[in-house]
N, C-alpha and C positions, 0 to 999 in steps of 0.2 A: 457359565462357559459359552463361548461363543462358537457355532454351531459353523460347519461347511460352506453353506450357503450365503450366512449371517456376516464371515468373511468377508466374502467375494466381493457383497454389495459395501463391505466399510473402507472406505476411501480416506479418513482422515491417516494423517502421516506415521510412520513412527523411526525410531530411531533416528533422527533431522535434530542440529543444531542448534536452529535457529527459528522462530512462527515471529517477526516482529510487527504485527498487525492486528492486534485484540482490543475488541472493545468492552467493557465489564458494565455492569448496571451502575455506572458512575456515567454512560452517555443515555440518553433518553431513549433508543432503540435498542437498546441491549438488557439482559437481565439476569446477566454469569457476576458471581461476587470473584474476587478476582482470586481467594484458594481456592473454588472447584477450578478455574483453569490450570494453577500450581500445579491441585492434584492431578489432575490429565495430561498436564505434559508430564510429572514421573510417571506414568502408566502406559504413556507412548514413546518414551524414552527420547521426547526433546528436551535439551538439556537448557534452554534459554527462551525468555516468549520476554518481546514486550509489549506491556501495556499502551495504549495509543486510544484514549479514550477522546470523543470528538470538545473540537475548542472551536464557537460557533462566533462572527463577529457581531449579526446583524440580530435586531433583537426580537425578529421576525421567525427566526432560526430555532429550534429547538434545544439545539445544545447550549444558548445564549445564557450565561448566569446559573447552568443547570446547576453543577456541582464545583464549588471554589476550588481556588490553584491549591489551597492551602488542605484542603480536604483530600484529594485526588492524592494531591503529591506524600501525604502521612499515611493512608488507607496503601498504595502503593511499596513505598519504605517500608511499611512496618512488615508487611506479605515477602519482602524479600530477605527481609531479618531471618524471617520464620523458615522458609523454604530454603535459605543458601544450603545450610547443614545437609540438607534431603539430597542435594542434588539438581535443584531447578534454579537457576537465575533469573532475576525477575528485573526488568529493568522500568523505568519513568519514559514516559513517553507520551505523544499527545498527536492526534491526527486536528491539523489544525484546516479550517476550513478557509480557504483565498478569494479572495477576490480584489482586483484594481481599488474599487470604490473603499473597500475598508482595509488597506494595505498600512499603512501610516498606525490603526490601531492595534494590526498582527505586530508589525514591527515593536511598538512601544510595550505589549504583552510579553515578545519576548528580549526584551533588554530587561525586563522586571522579574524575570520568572524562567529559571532553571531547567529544561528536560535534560534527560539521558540523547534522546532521540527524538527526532521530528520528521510527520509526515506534510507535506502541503498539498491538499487535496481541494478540486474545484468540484462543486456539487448544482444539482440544479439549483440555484439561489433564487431568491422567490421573487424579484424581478426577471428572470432569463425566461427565453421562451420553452426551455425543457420543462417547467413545471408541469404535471401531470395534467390536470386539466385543459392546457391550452396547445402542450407539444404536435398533438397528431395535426389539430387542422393548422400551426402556424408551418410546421412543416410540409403540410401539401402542396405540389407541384415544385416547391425549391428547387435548384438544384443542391446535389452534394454538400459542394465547397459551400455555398451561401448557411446551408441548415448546419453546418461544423462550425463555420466562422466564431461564433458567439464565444462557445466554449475554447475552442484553440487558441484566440485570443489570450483568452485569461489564463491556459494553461502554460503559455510563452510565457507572461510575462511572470505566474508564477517560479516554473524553470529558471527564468532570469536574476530572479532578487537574490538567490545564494543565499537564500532564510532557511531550507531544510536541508535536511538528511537526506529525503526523497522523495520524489513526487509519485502520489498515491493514485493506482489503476486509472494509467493517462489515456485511455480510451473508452471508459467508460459512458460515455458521449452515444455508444451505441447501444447500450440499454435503454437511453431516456428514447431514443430515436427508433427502436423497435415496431415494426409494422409500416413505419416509413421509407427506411431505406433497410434493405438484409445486412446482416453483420458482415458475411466476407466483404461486402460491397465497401463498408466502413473503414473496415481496420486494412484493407487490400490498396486504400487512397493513401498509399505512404507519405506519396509527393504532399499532400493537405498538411500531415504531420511534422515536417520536415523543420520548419520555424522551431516549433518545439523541442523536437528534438536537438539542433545544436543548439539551443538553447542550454539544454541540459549538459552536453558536451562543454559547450564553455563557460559553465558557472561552475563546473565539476558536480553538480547535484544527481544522485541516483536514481536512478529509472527503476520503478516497482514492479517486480511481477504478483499480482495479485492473483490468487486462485480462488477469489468469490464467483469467476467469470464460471470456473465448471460447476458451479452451483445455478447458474442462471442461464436461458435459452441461450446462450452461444456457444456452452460449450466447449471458451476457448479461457486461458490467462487473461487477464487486461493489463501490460497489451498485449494483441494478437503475435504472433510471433513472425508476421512480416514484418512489424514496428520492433522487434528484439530484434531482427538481422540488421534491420539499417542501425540502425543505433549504436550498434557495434561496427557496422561499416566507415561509420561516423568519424569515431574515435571515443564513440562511451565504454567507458572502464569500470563503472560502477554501478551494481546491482543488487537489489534486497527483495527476500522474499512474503510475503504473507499473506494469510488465509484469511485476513479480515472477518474476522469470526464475531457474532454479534449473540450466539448461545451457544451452550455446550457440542448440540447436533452437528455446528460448524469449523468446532473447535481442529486445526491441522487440516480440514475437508481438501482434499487435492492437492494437497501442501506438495506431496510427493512430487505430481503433475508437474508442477511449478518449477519447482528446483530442476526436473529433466530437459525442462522449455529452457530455461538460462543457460545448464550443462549445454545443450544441443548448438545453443547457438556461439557457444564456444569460452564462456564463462567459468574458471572454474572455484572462485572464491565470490563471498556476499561482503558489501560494504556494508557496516554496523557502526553504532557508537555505542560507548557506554557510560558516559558519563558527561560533564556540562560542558566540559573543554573541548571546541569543535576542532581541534588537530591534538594534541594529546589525548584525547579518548577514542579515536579512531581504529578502531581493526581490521582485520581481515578477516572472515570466518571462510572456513574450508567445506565447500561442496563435496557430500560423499563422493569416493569414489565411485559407487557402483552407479553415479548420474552421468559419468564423465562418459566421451568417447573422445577421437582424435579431429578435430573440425579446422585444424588448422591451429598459429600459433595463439596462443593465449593472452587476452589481453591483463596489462600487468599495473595490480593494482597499484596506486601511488597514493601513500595515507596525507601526504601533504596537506 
């Protein structure tokens, strides 16, 4: 039984539709088989999670060759055979790692190979100056714009390809950058973001709210929710949530948070897929009401 206190402090989600951002011990930093996640989302009463386990291109990468398509995708299928009956939809999915230089082999991986759903997420790649090791001193004295450049770059021109579902926690730029520049300082430069973001507006690609951010010193979504206003000032219509959970402990963490950030900013349904057909498998999922308020007209989704 979980105690008063014990409460207070538990942030993961419950009763939410949707968690579509899970990694299972099928990516090299995770170590959740992918029924303890099943069994937590019926325990928290989300009724859909999907899978999104990392697809790495460079062979440098960790997730490079970890676990085949063919592996992933039957380990997967068979957890949603088992679970449908209970209550939990399980869907396929892959957070696929971008970048310019290996674009040509994302693309040719996915003409050969089927998700439910996809995420396109830029990570520190082991040429970029974000790598741990070298980030603090190559970003000292920069300016801003100059020490984002790298990353926004590749985040456009991921937004651009109209290869995903969505682009995975687009500001995350200021975690690598931590101690160099403050986070409001980061995500408060909308104008830096702005490429990107119509980028996203005009490929129709979904803009991620991720809630690994209140797990990490900022303490906010990635992205910030000055990058959620303009993006909807924009003309962005589409929006997906997830906890990018890499253990059990994270599993829905702030999920709640998340979903309020999108409600707030005037959102009141999540783009999804569920299936390989990138406009037949499209839906809309519906934002609890109790996230909603009145912020003006809604923007409407079009599964087109």
């Amino acid at each position: 039984m979980i105690g008063r206190a014990d409460a207070a402090m538990d942030r993961r989600g419950r009763d939410l539709p949707l968690d579509s951002h899970l990694h299972t011990d099928q990516s090299p930093d995770a170590n959740v088989p992918v029924d303890v996640y099943a069994a937590l989302a019926l325990e928290r009463g989300i009724t859909e999670i999907a899978i999104t386990d990392h697809v790495d291109f460079d062979a440098r990468d960790p997730a490079y060759d970890y676990v085949s398509f063919e592996e992933r995708e039957r380990t997967v299928r068979d957890a949603a055979e088992r679970w449908a009956p209970r209550g939990v939809q399980i869907r396929f999915g892959a957070e696929l790692t971008y970048n310019r230089s290996w674009e040509d082999e994302l693309r040719a991986h996915l003409r050969r190979h089927r998700y439910d759903f996809t995420i396109g997420s830029v990570h520190d790649w082991p040429d970029s100056p974000y790598v741990p090791r070298r980030v603090r001193t190559w970003a000292t004295g920069r300016p801003l714009a100059e020490a984002l450049d790298p990353y926004l770059t590749e985040i456009a021109a991921a937004a651009g390809t109209g290869l995903f579902d969505t682009i995975g926690h687009l500001d995350v730029v200021r975690r690598y950058l931590h101690g160099s520049f403050a986070a409001p300082e980061i995500f408060g430069a909308v104008e830096l973001f702005e490429p990107a973001l119509r980028a996203l507006v005009d490929s129709g690609t979904a803009l991620e709210v991720n809630s690994s951010g209140y797990r990490h010193r900022a303490g906010e979504p990635y992205p910030g929710q000055p990058l959620l206003a303009r993006y909807r000032e924009l003309g962005g219509v589409r929006v997906t949530a997830g906890s990018d959970s890499h253990a059990t402990s994270q599993f829905g963490w702030a999920l709640e948070d998340g979903y309020r950030a999108l409600a707030d900013a005037g959102f009141t349904t999540l783009a999804f897929r569920r299936g390989p057909d990138s406009v037949t498998d499209r839906v809309a999922v519906e934002v609890p009401a109790r996230f909603r308020r009145q912020v003006g007209p809604s923007p409407s989704v079009s599964l087109a």
